[in-house]
C-alpha positions in Angstrom: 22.2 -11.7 -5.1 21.6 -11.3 -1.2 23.5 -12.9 1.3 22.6 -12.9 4.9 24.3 -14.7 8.0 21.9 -15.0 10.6 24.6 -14.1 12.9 25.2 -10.7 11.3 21.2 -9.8 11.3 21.3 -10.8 15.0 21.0 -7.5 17.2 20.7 -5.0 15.0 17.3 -3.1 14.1 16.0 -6.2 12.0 16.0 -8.5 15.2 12.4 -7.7 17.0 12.1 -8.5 20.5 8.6 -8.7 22.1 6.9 -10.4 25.0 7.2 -14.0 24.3 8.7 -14.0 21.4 12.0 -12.3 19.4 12.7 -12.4 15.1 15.4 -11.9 13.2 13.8 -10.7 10.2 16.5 -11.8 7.3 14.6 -10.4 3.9 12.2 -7.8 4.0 9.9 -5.6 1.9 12.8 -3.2 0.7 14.9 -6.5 -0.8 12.0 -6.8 -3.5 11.5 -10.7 -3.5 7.8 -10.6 -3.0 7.5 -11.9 0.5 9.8 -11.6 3.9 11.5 -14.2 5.9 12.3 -14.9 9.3 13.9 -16.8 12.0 11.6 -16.5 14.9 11.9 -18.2 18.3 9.2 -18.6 20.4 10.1 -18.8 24.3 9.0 -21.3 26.5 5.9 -20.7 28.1 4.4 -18.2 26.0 1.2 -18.3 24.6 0.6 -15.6 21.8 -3.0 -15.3 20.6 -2.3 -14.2 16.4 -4.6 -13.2 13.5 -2.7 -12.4 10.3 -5.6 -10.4 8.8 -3.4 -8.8 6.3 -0.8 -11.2 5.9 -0.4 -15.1 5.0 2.4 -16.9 6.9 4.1 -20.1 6.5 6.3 -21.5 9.2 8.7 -24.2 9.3 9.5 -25.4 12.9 13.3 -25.9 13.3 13.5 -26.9 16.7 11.5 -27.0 19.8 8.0 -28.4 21.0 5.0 -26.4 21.2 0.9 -26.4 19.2 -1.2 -24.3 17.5 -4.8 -23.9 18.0 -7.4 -22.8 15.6 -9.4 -20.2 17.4 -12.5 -21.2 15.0 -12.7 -25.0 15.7 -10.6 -25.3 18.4 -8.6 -27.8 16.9 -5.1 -28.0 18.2 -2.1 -29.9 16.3 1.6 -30.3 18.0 4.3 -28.3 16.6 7.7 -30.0 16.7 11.1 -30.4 14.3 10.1 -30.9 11.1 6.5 -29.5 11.2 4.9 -26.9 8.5 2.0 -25.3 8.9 0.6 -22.5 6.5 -2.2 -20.1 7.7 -3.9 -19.3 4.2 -7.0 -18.6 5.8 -5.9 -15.9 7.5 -6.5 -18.2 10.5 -6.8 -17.0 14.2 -5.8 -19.4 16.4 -3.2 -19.6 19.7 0.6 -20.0 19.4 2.2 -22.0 22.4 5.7 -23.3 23.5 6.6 -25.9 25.5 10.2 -25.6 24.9 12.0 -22.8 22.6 10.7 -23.1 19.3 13.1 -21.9 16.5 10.7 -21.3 13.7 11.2 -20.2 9.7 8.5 -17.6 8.7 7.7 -16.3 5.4 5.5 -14.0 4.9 3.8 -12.6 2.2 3.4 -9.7 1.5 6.3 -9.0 2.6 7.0 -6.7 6.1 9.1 -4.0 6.5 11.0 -5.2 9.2 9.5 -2.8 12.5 6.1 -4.9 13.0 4.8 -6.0 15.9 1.5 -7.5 16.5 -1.2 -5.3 17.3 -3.9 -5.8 19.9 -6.1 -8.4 17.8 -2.3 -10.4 17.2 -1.9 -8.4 13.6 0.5 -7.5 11.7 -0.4 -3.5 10.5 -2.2 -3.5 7.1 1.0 -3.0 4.3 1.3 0.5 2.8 2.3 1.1 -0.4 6.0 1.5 -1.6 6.9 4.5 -3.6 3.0 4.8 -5.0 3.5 1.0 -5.5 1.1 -1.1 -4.1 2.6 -4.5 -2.4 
């Protein structure tokens, strides 16, 4: 059984801080439950373009007021308490707060914990684990 407070995962390694955004990543890749999860907040203002080519996502929004906008269509839908949206497209699309958004993340595969988003708004492709592919 794991047990996390999010309290205890806050500042150490497994908290990720980045321009517009910071995660406390809670499970990850080496817990073995398939998929990773995390409480991510999104700061007010930001605007994060993402593209999850490797990964699919699913995210809860706890708190806060912001949208999402699918780069494809250009349709946008309001993020606010009580919103899920799943990306099982792999969709690109734009990420912004009005207010700090408190969001629940799970991803699967899982991360590892270190990832940030690369120049297209990826995650890095996920490597194998002791010659075991994930």
């Amino acid at each position: 059984m794991i047990v996390r407070k999010l309290s205890e995962v806050q500042g150490t390694k497994c908290h990720i801080h980045a321009k517009g955004w910071d995660s406390v990543r809670m499970l990850l890749r080496d817990d073995k439950m398939g998929f990773s999860f995390h409480i991510t907040t999104i700061h007010k203002d930001a605007e994060l373009a993402l593209h999850y080519k490797h990964h699919l996502e699913s995210v809860y929004c706890i708190s806060g007021k912001g949208e999402i906008e699918d780069r494809t269509t250009g349709k946008v839908h309001l993020i606010e308490s009580g919103t899920l949206y799943a990306l099982e497209q792999h969709d690109m699309h734009f990420l912004r707060a009005f207010e700090p958004m408190v969001m629940a993340c799970v991803f699967n595969p899982p991360v590892t914990g270190a990832e940030v988003h690369d120049e297209s708004g990826a995650y890095p492709a996920p490597q194998s684990v002791k010659g075991v592919s994930v």
